[in-house]
N, C-alpha and C positions, 0 to 999 in steps of 0.2 A: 504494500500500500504506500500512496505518496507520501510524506509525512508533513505536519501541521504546516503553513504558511504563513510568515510574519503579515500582520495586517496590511501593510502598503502594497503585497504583493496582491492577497486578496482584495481588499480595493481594486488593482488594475485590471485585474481579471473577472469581477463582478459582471462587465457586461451591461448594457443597455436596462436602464430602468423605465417597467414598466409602469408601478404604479407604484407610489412611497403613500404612505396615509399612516396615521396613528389613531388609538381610540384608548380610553379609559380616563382614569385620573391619576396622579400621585396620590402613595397611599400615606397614613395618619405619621409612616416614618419617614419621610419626604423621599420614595422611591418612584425616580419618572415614570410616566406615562410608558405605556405600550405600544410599542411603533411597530409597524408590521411594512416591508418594502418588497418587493419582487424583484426579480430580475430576467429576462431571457438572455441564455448562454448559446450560440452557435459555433463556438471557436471547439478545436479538438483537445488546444493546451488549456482549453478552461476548464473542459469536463475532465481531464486526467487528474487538474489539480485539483478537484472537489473531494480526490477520496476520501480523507479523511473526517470533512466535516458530512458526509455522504452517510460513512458506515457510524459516523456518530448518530445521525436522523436516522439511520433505519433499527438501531440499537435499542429507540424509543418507537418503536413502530410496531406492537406485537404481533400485527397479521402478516407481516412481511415476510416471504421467503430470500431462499439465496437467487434465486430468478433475480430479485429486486440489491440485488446486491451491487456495490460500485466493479465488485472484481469481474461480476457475470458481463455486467452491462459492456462497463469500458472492451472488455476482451473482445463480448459481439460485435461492437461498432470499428473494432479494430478489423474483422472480419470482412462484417458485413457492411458496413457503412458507407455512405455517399459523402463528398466533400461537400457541402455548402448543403445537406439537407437537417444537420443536427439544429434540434431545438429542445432545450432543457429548461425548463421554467422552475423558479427559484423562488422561495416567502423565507423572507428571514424574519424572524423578532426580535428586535434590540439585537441586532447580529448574528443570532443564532439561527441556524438554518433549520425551519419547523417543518418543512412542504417543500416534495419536488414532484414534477413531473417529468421521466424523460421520454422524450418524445423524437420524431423526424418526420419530414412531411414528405408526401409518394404525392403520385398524380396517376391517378384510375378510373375514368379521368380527370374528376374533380378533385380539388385538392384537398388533401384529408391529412391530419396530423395523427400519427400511429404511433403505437409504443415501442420504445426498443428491445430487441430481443428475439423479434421475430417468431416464425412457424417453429424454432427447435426449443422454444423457451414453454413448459405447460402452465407457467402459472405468468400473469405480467399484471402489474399494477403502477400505482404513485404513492411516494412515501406521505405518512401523517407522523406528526408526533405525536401522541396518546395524553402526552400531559398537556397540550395546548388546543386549549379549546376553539382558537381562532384559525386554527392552521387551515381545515377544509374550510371554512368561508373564504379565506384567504387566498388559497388556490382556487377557488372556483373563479375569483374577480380576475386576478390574474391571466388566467386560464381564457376567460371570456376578451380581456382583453390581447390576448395574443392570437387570437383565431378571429380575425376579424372576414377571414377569407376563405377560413377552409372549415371543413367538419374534423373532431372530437372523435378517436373512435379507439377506445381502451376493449383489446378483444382479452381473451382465457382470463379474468378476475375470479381468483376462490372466491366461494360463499366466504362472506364476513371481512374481504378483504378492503384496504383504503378505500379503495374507487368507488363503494356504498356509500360513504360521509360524502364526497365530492358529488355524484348525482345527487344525493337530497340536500343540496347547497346549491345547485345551478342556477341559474339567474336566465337561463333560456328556456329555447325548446331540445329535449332530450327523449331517450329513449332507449329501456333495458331488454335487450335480446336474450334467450339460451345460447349458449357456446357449443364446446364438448365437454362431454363427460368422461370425470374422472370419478374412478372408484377409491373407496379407504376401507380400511380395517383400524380395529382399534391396536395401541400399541402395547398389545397383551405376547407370554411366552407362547411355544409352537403347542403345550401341553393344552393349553388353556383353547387356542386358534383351533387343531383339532378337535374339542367338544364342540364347538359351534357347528361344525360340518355337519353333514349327513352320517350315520353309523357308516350307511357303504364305502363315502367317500371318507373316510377319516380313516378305516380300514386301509384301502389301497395306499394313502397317503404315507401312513407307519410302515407299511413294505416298505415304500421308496426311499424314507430317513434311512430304514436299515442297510438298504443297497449303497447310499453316497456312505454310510459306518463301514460299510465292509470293505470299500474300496480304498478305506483311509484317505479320504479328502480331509482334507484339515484348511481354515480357513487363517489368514493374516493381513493384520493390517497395515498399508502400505507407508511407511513412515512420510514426513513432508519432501523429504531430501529425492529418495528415488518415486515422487508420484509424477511427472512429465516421460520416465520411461515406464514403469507399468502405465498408463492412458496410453501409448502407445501402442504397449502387446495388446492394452484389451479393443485397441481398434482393429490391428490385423487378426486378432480372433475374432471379432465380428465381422469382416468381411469375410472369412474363411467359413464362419459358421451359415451364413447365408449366401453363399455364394454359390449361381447357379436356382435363387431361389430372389423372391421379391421380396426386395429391399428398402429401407426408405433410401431413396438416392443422395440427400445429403451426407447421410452417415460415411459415405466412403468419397466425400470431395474432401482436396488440401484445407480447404478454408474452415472446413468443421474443425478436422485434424488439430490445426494449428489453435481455434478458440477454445474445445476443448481443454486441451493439454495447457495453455495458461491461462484459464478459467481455473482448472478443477486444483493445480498447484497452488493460485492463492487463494481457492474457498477453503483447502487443509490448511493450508495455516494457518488460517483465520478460524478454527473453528467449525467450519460451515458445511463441511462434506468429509466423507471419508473412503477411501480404496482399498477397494478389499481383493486381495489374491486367493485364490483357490489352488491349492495344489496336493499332488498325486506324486510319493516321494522325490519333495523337492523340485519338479518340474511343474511350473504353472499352466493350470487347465482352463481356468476361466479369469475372470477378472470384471469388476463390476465399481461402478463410481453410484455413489449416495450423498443427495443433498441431505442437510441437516438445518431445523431452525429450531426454535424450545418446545415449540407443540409439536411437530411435523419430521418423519422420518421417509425418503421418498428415493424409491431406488431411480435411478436416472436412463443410464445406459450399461448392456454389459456386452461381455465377448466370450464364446468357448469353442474348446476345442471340440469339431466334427463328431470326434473317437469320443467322445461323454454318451452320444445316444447310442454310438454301438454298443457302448457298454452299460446300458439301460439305466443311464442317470436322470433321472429330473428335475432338469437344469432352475426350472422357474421355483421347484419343491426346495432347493438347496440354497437359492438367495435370498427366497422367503422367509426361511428359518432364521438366517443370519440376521436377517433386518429386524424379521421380529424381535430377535434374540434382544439384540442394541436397541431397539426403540424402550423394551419393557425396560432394561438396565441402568436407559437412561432417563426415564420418568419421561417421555417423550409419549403422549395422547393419541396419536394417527401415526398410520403407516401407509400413508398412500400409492397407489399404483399405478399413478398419473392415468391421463387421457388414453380412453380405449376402452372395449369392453369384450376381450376377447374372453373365449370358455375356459383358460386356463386359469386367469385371475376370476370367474364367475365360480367356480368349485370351493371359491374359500366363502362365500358368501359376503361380499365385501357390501358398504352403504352407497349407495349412489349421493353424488356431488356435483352438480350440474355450475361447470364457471359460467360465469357473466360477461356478456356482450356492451358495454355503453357506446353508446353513441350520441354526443354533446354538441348542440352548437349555437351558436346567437341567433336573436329572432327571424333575422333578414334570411335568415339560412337555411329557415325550415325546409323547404323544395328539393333540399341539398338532401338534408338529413333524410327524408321522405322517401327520395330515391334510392340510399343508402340501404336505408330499412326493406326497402322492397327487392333490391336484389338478394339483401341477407336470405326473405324468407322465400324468394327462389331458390336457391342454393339449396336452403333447406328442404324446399319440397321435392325438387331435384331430387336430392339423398334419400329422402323418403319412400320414390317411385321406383327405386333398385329393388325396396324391399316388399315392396306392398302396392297394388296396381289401383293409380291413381283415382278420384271419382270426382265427381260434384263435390261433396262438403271439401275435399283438400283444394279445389280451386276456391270455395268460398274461404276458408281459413287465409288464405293467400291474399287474398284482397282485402281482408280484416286487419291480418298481421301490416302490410305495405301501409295502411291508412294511418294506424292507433297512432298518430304524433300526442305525446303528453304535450299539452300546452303552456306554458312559462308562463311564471308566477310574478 
């Protein structure tokens, strides 16, 4: 992480003021008033230098994941980023930074300001403080004032996550969509996980522990120092593991490669994730990366070796247990299995968690927004029509969903 910046520095790097405003009184011990000021950041050496006061605001943010982290973020936009498209909106209080949004604006082909992180990120939001109650008004003014042009559009937000205070603070016209769905279990041991199952399935399941016992898999975790070489192995065992087989295509371009491996080195350090080796004496068979935040334990990406299913391992059965294992050990509540709802994660009985869609914008923009909205729930019905053969009510839903603009208060 960067480390702290004398004030002159941050001063010059502040960036374009959007809105300075104060509110309160001095209180009975003659403590000034409460000034709350914004900022929009487009430069690249701005957003590097905010690490610090970054992971201090997300520190006080308890829905926050490592998604929202300065290491995750700065890494993607190293990635994935356009020059001249970063927009990071900033509320500080008497200096202290309470409220970010990071944001970049696309043209699709209206212009719409997105969150960083993209498709490979499953949870994305904007930081709040917890202890300042001004922070989401704050942002939303902000917010409102930097989008004079484009639409607002915060996709995968957890239930409970910041971007809830921000819509019920918007000052426009808005609107909450469904996302994808992700599944959780709670962060209980594998003893406990198998009574919930079904007798049958909790049966076949206790086979499977006994076959990775017998093989002597033994699990470790990857110290800070060598995690940029194990993210490595565990990417060519994930290409090796599907290979020949359909893949997400990102997982195997240079550009993941590289965000990865110094994403996931400074979320270990930090606390934030952890690397786990698997291995079969001494020779590494799989290999898996997990985000970490105080509630939330969430396996990310893994990689194994082919030779695991000949030899009738179950691979998703084996880093299940492990996560469980560290979520119960660590007082840590959920164990999510992010976005997707394949029958491998359905066998453990996990809770459905549907993220959140916003889509925000000033009055004059509604038409914008509206449109927005309507292809979403094209999209959606689209995805729908794979599964289930369209009718009448899904075109009327469709024209319902495209209309509902909330109207601004």
């Amino acid at each position: 992480m960067t480390s702290p910046l004398p004030p002159s520095t941050r001063r010059r790097l502040a960036g374009p003021v959007l809105s300075p405003w104060r509110g309160g009184q001095g209180d009975a011990c003659g403590q000034p008033p409460v000034r709350l000021s914004a900022t929009l950041c487009r430069a690249e050496e701005q957003f590097a230098a905010l690490a610090a006061d970054w992971e201090a605001l997300r520190s006080r943010n308890r829905s926050a994941t490592p998604f929202q982290s300065h290491a995750w973020l700065w890494s993607w936009w190293m990635s994935y980023g356009r020059r001249g498209r970063l927009r990071l909106v900033l509320v500080r209080e008497n200096g202290r930074l309470v409220a970010a949004a990071p944001l970049m604006l696309v043209h699709r082909p209206l212009p719409t300001l997105v969150g960083l992180g993209g498709s490979i990120s499953d949870y994305q939001d904007v930081l709040l403080d917890d202890s300042c109650p001004r922070a989401a008004g704050g942002l939303a003014r902000a917010l409102h004032t930097a989008s004079r042009t484009a639409v607002l559009e915060l996709r995968q937000v957890r239930p409970g996550g910041a971007a809830e205070r921000l819509y019920a603070a918007w000052p426009g016209v808005s609107r909450c969509l469904a996302d994808s769905v992700c599944l959780e279990l709670p962060g209980i041991p594998m003893d406990e996980m198998l009574a919930r199952m079904a007798p049958a399935g909790a049966k076949r399941t206790r086979r499977k522990l006994r076959r990775i016992d017998e093989l002597g898999i033994e699990a470790y975790e990857v110290p800070a120092e060598r995690v940029p070489e194990a993210v490595r192995t565990m990417l060519r065992l994930h290409e090796r593991q599907w290979r020949g087989r359909r893949v997400t295509p990102e997982h195997l371009r240079s550009r993941f490669a590289a965000h990865l491996v110094r994403a996931t080195a400074a979320l270990v350090a930090g606390g934030d994730a952890t690397v786990t080796e698997y291995r079969i004496g001494g020779r590494v068979a799989a290999c898996d990366v997990a985000f970490t935040s105080p509630d939330l334990v969430c396996g990310y990406l893994y990689g194994a070796d082919p030779g695991l299913r000949a030899q009738r391992v179950d691979i998703a059965t084996m880093l299940l247990r492990h996560d469980a294992h560290y979520a119960a050990a660590t007082g840590r509540g959920t164990l999510s299995l992010l976005r997707g709802t394949e029958p491998y994660k359905l066998r453990w009985r996990p809770v459905t968690a549907v993220n959140r869609r916003y889509l925000l914008a000033r009055r004059e923009l509604a038409p914008a927004l509206g449109l927005l909205a309507a292809q979403a729930a094209a999209r959606d019905l689209a995805a729908g029509a794979l599964r289930e053969r369209p009718g009448t009510a899904a075109v009327r839903a469709l024209l319902g969903r495209a209309t509902g603009v909330r109207a601004p208060r």
